[in-house]
ZAMARGU-4260 file (C-alpha; in steps of 0.2 Angstrom, whole numbers, plus 5000, padded with zeros to 4 digits):
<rodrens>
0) 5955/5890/6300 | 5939/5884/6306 | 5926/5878/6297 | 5907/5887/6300 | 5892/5876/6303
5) 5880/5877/6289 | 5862/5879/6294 | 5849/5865/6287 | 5831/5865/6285 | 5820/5863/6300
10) 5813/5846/6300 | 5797/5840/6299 | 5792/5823/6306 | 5777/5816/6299 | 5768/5821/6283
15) 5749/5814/6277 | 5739/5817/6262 | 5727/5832/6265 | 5715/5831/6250 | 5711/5821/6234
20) 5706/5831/6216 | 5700/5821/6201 | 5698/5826/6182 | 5687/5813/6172 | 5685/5818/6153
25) 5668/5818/6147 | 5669/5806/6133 | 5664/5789/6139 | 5669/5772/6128 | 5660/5757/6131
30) 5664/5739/6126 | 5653/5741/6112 | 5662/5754/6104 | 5679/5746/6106 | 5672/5733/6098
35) 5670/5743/6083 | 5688/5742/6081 | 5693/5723/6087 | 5683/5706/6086 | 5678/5706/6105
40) 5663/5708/6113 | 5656/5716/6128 | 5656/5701/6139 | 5673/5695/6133 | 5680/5709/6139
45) 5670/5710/6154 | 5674/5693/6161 | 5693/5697/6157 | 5695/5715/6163 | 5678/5719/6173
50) 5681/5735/6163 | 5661/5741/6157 | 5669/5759/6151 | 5683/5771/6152 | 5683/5789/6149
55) 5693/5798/6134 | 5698/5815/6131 | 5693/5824/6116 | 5707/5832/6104 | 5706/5849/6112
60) 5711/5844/6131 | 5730/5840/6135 | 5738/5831/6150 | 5739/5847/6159 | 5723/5854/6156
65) 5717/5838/6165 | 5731/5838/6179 | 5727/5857/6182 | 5709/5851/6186 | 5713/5841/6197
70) 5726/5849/6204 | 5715/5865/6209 | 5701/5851/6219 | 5717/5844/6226 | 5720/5862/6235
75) 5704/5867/6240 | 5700/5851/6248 | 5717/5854/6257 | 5716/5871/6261 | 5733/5878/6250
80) 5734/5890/6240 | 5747/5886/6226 | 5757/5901/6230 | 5761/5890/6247 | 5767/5873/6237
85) 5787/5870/6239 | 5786/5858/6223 | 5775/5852/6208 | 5779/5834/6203 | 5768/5828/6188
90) 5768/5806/6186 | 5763/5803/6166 | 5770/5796/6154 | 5759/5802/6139 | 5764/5822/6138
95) 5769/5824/6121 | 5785/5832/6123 | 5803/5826/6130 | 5805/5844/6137 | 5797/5856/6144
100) 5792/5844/6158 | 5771/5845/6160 | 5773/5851/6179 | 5783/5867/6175 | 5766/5872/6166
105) 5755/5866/6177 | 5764/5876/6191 | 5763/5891/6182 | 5746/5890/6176 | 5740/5886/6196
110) 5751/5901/6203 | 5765/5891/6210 | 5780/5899/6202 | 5794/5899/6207 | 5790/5880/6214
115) 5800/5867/6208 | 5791/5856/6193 | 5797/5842/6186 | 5789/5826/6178 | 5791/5806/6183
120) 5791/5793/6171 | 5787/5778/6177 | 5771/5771/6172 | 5758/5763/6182 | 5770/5764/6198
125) 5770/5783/6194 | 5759/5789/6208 | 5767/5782/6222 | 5784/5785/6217 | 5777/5804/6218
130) 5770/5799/6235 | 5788/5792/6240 | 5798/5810/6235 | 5785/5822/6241 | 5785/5813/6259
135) 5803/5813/6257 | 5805/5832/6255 | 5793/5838/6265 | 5800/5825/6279 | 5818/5834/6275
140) 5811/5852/6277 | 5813/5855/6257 | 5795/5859/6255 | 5781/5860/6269 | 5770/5856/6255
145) 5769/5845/6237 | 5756/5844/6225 | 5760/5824/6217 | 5749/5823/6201 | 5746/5807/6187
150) 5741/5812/6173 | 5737/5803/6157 | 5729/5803/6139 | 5733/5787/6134 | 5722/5789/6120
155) 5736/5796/6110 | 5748/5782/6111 | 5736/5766/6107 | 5731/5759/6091 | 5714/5755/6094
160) 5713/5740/6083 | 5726/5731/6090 | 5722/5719/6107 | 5736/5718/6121 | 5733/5736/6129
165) 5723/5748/6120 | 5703/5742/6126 | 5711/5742/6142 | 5715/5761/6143 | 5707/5778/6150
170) 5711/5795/6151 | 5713/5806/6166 | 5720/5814/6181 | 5721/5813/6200 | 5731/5823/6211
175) 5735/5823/6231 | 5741/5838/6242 | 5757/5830/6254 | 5762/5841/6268 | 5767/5839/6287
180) 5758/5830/6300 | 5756/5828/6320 | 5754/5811/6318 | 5761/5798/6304 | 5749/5798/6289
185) 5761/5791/6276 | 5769/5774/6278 | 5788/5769/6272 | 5788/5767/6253 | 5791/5750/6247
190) 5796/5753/6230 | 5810/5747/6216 | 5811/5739/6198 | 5817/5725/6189 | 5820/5728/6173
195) 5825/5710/6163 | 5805/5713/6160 | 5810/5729/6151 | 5801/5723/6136 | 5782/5718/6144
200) 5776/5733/6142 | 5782/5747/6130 | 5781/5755/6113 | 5780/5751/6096 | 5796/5760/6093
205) 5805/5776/6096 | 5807/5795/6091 | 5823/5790/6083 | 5814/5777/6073 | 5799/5786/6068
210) 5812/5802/6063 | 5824/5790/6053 | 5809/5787/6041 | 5803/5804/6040 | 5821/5809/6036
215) 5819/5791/6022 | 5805/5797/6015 | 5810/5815/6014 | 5824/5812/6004 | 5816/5801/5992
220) 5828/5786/5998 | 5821/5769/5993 | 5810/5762/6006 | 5803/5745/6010 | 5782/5746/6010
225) 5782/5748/6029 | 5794/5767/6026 | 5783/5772/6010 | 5769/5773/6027 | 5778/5785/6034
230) 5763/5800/6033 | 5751/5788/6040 | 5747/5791/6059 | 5750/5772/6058 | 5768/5775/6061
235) 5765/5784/6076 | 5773/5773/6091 | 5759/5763/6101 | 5759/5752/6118 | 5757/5734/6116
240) 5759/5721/6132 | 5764/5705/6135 | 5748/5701/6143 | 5754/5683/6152 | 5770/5690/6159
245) 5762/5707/6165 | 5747/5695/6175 | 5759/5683/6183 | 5772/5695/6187 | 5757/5708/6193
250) 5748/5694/6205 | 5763/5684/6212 | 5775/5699/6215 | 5767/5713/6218 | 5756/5702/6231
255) 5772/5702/6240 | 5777/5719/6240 | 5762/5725/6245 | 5762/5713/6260 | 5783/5722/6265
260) 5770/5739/6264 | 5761/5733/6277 | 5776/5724/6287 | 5785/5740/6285 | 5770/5752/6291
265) 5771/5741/6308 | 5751/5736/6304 | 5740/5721/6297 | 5728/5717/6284 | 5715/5719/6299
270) 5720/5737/6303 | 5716/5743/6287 | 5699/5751/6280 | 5702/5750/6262 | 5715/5741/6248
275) 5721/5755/6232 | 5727/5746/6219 | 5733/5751/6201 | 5716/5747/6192 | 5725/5736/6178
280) 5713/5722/6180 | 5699/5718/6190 | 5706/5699/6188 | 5722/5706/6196 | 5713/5718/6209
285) 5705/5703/6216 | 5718/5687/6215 | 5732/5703/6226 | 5716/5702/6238 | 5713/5684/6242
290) 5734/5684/6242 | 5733/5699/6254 | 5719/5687/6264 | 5711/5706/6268 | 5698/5704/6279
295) 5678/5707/6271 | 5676/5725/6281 | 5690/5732/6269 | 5684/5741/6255 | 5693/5737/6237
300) 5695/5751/6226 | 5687/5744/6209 | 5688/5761/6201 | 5695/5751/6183 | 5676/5745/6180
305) 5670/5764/6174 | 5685/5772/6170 | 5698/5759/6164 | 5716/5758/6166 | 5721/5777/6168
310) 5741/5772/6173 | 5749/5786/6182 | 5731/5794/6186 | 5724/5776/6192 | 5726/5778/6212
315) 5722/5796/6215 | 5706/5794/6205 | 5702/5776/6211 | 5704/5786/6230 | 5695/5799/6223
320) 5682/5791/6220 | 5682/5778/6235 | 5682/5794/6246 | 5666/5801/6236 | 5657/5783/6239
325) 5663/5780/6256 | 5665/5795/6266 | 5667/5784/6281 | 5685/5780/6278 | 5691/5797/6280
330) 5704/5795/6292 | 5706/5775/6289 | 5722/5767/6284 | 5723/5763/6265 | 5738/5750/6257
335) 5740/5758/6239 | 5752/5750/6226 | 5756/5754/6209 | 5768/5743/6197 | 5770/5743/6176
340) 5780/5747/6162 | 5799/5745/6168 | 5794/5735/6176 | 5792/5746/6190 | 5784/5746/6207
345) 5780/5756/6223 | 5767/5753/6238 | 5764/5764/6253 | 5750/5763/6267 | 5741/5782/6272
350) 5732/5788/6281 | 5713/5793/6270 | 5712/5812/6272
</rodrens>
């Protein structure tokens, strides 16, 4: 009996990015009031960041509300409509629930339905792993079009009086359109993990944990002073960073995967227009440079000086806003690399649309 040929989906060759959308909360933070809560000071944490403020969103506005906003920029700048998307992929790792997954609502509320939707956890490294699968599918003809969001309100997962991470942290979104191309627009994805730093960056503990002492406390078992706090928000798992291992491992690794970015894209340090970086910290932003040896005409993203360290959102809206302030760029080549909690890493060079 013979076998029939299954058909496949047609191909498509190249992909690019075809437009940037941003959603920047209205609070603004500044050094002084972070202070408020530890013993720093402006300068302090000026000279050691180059943050100046970072932008938090008020109780009222969610992660989606802030990927939808960007999201719907995203489109109009690339000419879609939602209805034409082949998948949703949100990158955050601050929606508040295991399941549903953030992008199934967000492609509801844009009109994408029935789009796939699903969400990425992985941190910092978020937005480029969403680069990595969109160019994928739409490459294999699974979607001529995916909208790649990060999201984040990391103001719901930091204690503010404590010092490793939370001073460092903003909320927002950034989203890109991804769809096929004439011409290559998206270099191959250097990306992996290396989890035996599992531990540098993380929570204060888990949903188990913080459910075995609700249960504890519930049932009137004995409790040590730490389970009597149970009701207080204190409980509530927070970030913390192991600050040393995060900057070494962030300025001598990912120096080096960005450079196997560049390798694999077949280009230089002097074919590029512009250097995206996750906006951890300015100190890091500008130690990868001087590794890179990038040449003065290319433009640095130093988006972290305004808005902080947004995570997952920290590329899109650091190309956001490089795009506003440059306009020139539009069509330059751009390295963009994203590593944190994992750890996890993933660079690619684009093409600016």
């Amino acid at each position: 009996m013979s076998v029939p040929t299954l058909k496949q989906a047609p191909l498509h060759e190249n992909t690019r990015v075809m437009g940037v959308g941003a959603y920047r909360p209205d609070v603004i933070v500044t050094n002084d009031d972070v202070c408020q809560w530890i013993d720093s000071s402006d300068e302090w944490i000026r000279q050691r960041t180059g943050i100046i403020t970072r932008h938090r969103a008020p109780a009222d506005i969610s992660v989606i509300d802030m990927a939808e906003g960007a999201a719907r920029e995203a489109l109009q700048k690339a000419g879609i409509e939602a209805s034409q998307l082949g998948a949703v992929i949100v990158s955050t790792v601050t929606h508040p629930y295991a399941t549903p997954s953030a992008a199934a609502s967000l492609a509801d509320r844009l009109g994408a339905t029935p789009a796939p939707a699903f969400d990425i956890s992985a941190a910092c490294a978020g937005y480029c792993y969403g680069i990595a699968q969109a160019d994928a599918l739409v490459r294999s003809g699974a979607a001529d079009y995916v909208l790649v969001v990060g999201a984040e309100k990391l103001s719901d997962v930091i204690d503010n009086t404590e010092r490793t991470i939370s001073f460092l942290l903003g909320d927002g979104a950034g989203a890109v359109v991804i769809g096929p191309s004439d011409t290559p627009g998206i270099g191959p994805s250097v990306w992996g993990s290396d989890g035996s730093k599992w531990d540098a960056i993380g929570m204060t503990g888990s949903m188990l944990d913080l459910r075995e002492l609700a249960t504890a406390g519930k049932h009137g078992g004995a409790l040590s002073a730490e389970e009597a706090a149970v009701t207080d928000a204190a409980v509530w798992p927070t970030l913390r960073q192991d600050g040393q291992t995060v900057f070494r491992w962030a300025v001598w690794e990912m120096a080096k995967v960005a450079q196997q970015a560049l390798d694999a894209a077949g280009i230089s340090a002097d074919d590029l227009a512009a250097f995206i970086p996750h906006q951890a910290n300015m100190r890091i932003i500008d130690e990868m440079a001087k590794k890179l040896k990038l040449p003065e005409h290319v433009i640095i993203a130093r988006d972290i000086a305004d808005a902080g360290n947004t995570s997952a959102a920290s590329i899109p809206l650091a190309t956001h806003r490089l795009l506003q302030e440059n306009p020139q760029l539009s069509g330059g080549l751009a390295l963009q690399i994203g590593f944190g909690a994992g750890l996890v890493f993933g660079a690619q060079v684009i093409v600016l649309p």
